[in-house]
N, CA and C atoms as an extended XYZ file, in Angstrom:
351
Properties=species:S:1:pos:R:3:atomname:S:1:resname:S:1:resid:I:1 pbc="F F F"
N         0.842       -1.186        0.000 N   UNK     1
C         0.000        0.000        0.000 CA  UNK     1
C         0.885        1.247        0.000 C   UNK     1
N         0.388        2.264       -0.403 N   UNK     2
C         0.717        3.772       -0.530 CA  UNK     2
C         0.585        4.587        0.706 C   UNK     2
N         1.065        4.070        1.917 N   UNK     3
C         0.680        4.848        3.004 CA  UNK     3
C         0.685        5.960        2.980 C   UNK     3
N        -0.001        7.287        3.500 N   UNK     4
C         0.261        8.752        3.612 CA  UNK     4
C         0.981        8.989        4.950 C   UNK     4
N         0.399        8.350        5.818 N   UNK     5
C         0.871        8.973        7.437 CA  UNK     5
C         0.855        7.349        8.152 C   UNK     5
N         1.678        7.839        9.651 N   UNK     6
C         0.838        6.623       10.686 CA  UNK     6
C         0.791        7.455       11.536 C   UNK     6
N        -0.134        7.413       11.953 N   UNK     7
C        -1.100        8.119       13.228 CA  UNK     7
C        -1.512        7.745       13.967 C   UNK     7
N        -0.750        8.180       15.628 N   UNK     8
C        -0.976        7.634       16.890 CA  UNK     8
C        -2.251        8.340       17.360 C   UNK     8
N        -3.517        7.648       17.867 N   UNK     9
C        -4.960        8.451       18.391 CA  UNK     9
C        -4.584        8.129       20.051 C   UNK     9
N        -5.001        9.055       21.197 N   UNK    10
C        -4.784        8.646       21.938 CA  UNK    10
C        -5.856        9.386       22.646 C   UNK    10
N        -7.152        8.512       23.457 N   UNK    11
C        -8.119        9.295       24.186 CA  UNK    11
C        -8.078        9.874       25.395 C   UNK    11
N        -8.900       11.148       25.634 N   UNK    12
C        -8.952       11.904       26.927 CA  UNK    12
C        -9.390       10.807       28.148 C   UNK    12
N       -10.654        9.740       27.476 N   UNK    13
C       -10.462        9.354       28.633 CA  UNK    13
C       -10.849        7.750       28.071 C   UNK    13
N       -10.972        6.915       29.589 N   UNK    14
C       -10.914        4.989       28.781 CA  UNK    14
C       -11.754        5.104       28.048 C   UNK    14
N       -11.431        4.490       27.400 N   UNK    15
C       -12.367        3.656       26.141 CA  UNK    15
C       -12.036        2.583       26.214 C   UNK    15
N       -12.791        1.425       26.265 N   UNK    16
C       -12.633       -0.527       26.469 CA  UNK    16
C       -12.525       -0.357       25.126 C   UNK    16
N       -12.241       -1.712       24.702 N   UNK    17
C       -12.225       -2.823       23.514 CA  UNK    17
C       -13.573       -2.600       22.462 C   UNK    17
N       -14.360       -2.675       23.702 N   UNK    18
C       -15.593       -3.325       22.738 CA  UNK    18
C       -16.376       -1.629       22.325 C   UNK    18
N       -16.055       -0.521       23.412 N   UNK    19
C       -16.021        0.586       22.682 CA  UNK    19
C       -15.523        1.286       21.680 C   UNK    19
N       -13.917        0.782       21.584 N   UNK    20
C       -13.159        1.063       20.619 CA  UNK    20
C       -13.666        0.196       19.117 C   UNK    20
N       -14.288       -0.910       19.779 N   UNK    21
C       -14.621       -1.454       18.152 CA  UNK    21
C       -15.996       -0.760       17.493 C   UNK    21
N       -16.890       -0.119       18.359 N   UNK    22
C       -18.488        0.766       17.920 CA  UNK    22
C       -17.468        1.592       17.011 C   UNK    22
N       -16.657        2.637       17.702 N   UNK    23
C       -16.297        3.343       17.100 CA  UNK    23
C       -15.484        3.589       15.719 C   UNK    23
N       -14.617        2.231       15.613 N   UNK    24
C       -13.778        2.009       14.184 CA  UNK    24
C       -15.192        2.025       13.486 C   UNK    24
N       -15.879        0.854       13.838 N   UNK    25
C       -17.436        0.748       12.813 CA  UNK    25
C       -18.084        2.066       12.495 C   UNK    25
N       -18.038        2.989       13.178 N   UNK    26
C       -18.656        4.073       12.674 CA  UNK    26
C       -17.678        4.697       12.133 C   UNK    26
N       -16.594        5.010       12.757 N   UNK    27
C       -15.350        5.722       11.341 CA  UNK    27
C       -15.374        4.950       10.026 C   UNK    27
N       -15.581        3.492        9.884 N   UNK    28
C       -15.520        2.957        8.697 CA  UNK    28
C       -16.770        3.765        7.833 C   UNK    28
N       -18.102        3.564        8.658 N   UNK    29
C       -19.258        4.292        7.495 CA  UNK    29
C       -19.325        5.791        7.628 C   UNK    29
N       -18.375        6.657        8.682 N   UNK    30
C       -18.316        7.826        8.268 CA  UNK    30
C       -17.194        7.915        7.100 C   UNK    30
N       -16.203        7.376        6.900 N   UNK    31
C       -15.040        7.627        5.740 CA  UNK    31
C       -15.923        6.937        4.558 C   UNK    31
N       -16.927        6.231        4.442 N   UNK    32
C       -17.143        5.792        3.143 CA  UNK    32
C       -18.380        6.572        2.913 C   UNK    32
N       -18.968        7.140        3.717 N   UNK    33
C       -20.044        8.220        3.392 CA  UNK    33
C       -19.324        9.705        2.867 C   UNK    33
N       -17.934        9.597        3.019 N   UNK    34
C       -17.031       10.939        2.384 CA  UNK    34
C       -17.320       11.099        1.017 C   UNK    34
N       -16.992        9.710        0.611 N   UNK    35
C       -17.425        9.564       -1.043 CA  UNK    35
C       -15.243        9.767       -1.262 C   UNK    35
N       -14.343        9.613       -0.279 N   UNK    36
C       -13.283        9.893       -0.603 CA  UNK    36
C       -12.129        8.731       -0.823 C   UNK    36
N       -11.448        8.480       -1.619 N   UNK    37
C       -10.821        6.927       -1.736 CA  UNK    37
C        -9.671        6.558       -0.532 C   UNK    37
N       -10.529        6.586        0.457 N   UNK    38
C        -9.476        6.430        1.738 CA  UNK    38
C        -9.255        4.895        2.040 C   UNK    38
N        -7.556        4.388        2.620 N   UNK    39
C        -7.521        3.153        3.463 CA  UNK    39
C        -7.053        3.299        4.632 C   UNK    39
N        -7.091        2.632        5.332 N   UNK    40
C        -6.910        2.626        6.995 CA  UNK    40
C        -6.852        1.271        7.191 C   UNK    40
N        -5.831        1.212        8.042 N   UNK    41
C        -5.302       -0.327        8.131 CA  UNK    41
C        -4.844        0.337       10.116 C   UNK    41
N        -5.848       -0.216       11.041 N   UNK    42
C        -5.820        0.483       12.232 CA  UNK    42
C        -5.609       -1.004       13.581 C   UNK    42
N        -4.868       -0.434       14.622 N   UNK    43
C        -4.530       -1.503       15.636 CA  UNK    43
C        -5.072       -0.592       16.521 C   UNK    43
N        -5.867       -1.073       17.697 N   UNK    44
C        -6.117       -0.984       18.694 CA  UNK    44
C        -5.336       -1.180       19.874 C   UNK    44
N        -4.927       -0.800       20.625 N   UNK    45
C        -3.902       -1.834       21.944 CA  UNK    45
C        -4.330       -1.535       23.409 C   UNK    45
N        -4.669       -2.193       24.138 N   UNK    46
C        -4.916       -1.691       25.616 CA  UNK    46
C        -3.795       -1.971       26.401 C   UNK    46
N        -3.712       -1.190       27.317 N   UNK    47
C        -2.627       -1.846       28.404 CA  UNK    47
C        -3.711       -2.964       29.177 C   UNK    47
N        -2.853       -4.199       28.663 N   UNK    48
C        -2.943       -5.010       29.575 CA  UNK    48
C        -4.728       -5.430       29.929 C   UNK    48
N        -5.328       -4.904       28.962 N   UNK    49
C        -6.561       -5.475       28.985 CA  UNK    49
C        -7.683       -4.347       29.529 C   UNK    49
N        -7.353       -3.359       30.162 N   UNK    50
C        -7.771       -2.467       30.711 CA  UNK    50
C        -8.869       -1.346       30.071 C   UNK    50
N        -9.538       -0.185       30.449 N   UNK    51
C       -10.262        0.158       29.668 CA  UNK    51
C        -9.925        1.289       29.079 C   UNK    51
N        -8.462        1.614       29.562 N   UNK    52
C        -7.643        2.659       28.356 CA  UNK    52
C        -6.882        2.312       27.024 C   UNK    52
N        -7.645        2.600       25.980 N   UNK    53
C        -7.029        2.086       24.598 CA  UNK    53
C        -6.680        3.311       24.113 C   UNK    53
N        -5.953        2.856       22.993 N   UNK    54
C        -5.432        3.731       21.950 CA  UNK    54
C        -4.989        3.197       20.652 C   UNK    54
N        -5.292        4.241       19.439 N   UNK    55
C        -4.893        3.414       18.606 CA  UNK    55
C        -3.966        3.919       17.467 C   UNK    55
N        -3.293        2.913       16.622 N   UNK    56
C        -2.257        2.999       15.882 CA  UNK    56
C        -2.780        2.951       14.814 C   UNK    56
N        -2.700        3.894       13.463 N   UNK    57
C        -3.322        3.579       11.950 CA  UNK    57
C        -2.348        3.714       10.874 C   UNK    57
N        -2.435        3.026       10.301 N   UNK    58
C        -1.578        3.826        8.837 CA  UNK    58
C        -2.902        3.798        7.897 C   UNK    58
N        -2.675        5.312        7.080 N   UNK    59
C        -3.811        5.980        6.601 CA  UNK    59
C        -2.986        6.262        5.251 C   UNK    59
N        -4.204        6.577        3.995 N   UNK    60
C        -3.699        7.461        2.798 CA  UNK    60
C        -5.172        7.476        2.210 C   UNK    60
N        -5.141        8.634        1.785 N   UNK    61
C        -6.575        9.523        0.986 CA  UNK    61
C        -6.132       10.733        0.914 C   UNK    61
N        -7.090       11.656        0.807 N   UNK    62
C        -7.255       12.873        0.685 CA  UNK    62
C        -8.004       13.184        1.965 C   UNK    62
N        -7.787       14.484        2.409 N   UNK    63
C        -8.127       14.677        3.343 CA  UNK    63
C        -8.305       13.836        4.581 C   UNK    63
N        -7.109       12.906        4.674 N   UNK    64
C        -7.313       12.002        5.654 CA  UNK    64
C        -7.233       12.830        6.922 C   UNK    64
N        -6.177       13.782        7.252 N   UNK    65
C        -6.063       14.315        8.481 CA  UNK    65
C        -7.975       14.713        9.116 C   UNK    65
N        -7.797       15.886        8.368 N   UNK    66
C        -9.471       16.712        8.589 CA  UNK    66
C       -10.419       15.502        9.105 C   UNK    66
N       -10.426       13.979        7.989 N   UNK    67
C       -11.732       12.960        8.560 CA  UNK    67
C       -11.440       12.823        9.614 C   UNK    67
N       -10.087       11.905       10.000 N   UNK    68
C        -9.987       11.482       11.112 CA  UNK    68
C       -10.238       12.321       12.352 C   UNK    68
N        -9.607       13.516       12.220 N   UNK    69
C        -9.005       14.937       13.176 CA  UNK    69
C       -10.667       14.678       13.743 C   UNK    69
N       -11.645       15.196       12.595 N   UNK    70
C       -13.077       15.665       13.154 CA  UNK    70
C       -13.674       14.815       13.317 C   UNK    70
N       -13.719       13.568       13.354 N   UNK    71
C       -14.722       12.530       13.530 CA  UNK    71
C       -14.328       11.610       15.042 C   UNK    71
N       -12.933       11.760       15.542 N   UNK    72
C       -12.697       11.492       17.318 CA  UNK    72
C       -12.990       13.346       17.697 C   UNK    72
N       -12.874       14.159       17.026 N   UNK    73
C       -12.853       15.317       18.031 CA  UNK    73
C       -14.552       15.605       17.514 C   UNK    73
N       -15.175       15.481       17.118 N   UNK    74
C       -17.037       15.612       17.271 CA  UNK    74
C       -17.227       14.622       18.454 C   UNK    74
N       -16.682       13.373       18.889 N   UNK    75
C       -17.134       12.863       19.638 CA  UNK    75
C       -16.304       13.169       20.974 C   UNK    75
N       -15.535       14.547       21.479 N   UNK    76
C       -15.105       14.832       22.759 CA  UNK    76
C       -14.343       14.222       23.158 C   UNK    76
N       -13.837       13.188       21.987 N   UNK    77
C       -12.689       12.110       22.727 CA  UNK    77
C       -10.979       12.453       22.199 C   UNK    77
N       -10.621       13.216       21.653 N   UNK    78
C        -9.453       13.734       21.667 CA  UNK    78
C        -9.241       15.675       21.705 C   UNK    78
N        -8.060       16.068       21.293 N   UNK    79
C        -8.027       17.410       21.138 CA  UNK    79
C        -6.614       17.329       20.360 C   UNK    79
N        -5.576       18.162       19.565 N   UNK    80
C        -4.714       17.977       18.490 CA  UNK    80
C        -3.928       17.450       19.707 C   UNK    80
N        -3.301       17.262       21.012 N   UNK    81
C        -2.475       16.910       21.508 CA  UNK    81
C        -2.739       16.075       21.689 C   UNK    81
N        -3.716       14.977       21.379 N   UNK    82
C        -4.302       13.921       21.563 CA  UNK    82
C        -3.855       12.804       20.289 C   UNK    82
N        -3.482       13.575       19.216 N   UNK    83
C        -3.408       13.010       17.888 CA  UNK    83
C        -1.831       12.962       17.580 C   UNK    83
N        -1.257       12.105       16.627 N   UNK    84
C         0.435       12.187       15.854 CA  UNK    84
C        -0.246       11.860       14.498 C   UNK    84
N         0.295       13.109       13.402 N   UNK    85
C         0.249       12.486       12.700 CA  UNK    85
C         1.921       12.358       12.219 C   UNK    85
N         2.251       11.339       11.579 N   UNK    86
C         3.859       10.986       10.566 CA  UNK    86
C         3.758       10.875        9.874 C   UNK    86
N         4.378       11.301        8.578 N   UNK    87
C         4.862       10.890        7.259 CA  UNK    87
C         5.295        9.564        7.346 C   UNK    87
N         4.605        8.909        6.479 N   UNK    88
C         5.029        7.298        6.078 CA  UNK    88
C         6.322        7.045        5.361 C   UNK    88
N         7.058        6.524        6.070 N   UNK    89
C         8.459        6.317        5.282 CA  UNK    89
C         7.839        5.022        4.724 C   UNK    89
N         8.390        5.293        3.202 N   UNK    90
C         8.008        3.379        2.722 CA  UNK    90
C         9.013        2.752        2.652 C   UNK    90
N        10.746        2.991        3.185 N   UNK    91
C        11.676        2.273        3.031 CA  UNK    91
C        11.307        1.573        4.259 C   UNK    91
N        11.110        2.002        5.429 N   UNK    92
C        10.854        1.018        6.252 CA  UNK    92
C         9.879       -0.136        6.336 C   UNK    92
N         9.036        0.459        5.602 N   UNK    93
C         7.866       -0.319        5.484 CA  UNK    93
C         6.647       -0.692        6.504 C   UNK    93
N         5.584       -1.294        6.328 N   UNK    94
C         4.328       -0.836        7.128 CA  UNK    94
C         4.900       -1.874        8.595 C   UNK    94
N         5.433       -3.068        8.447 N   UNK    95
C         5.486       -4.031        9.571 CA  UNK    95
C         6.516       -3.015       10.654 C   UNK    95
N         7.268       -1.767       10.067 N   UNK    96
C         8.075       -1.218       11.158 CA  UNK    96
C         7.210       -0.318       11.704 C   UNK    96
N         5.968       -0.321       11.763 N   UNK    97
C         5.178        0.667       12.402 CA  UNK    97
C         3.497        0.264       13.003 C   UNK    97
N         3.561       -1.026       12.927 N   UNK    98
C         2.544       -1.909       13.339 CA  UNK    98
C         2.589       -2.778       14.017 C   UNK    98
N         3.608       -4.006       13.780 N   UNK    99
C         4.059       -4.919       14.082 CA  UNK    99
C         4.106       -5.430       15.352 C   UNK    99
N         4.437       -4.552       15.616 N   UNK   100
C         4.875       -4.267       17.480 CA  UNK   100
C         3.946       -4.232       18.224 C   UNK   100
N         2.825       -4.337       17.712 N   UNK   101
C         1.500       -3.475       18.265 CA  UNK   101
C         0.250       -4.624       18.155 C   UNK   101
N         0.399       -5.579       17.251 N   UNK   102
C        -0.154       -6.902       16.588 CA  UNK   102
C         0.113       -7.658       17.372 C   UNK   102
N         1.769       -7.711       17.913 N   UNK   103
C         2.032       -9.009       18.557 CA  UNK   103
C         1.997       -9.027       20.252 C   UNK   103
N         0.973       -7.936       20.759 N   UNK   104
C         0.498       -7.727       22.038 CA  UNK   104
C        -0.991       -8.577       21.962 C   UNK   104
N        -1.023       -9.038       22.969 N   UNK   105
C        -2.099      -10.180       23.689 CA  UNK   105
C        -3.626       -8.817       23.492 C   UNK   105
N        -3.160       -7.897       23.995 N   UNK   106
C        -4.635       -6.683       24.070 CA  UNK   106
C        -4.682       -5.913       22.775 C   UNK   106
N        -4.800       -6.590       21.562 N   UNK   107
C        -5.069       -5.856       20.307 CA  UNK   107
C        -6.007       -6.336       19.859 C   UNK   107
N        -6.785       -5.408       18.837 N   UNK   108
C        -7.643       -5.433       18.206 CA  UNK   108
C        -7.382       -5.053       16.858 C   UNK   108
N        -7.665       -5.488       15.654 N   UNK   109
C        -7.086       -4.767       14.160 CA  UNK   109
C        -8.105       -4.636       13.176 C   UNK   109
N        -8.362       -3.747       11.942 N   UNK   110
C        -9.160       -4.217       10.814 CA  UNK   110
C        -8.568       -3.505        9.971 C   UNK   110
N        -9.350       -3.219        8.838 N   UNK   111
C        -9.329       -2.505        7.419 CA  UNK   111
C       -10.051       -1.794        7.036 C   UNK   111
N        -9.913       -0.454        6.826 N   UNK   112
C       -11.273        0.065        6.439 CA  UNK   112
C       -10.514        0.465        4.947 C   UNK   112
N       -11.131        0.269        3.584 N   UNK   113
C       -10.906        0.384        2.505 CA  UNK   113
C       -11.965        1.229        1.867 C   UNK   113
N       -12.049        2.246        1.540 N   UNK   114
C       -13.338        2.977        0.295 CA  UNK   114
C       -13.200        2.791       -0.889 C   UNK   114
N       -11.962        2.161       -0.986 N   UNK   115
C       -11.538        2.059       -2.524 CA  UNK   115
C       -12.176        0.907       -3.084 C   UNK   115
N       -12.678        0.026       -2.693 N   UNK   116
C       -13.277       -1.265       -2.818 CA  UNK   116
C       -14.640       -1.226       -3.191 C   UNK   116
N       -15.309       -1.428       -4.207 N   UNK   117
C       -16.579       -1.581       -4.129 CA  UNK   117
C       -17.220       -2.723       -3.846 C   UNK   117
């Protein structure tokens, strides 16, 4: 993939698992209601099982910052110090910025693709 960024989300306050997964589900049908050719390839991780998560994405579209930025900050759950975004190096490649994050016991992962019909 063509990554644009990887972007650390990190909430004001817990969010469990099974909250963090409502919410990818609704970022998935808010980014495909954009009408914009976005992918998101996103890890979840809790410490240790707990109900503070956060999550790890590698993203590329248009206007990816703005979706993401406004769609955790409409819901009161971040503020810009809350967010990283990075430039995607592709020499390193996507496993040097995920990987790490997969092979923890408290993850959660999916795909959100618009490009797909």
């Amino acid at each position: 993939m063509s990554w644009d960024y990887f972007v650390t989300i990190t909430y004001k306050f817990d969010v469990t698992m099974k909250q963090n997964q409502r919410l990818m589900n609704d970022l998935s049908n808010y980014l495909h209601s954009s009408g914009e050719g976005i992918c998101v390839f996103w890890v979840t991780e809790s410490a240790y099982g707990k109900a503070h998560t956060h999550n790890h994405m590698l993203v590329m579209g248009p206007n990816i910052y703005r979706l993401i930025f406004n769609f955790f900050n409409k819901r009161k759950l971040i503020s810009d110090k809350f967010v990283r975004f990075l430039k995607y190096r592709k020499n390193l490649g996507a496993n040097f910025y995920v990987a790490k994050y997969l092979g923890s016991a408290y993850t959660d992962y999916g795909l959100i693709n618009t490009t797909l019909k």
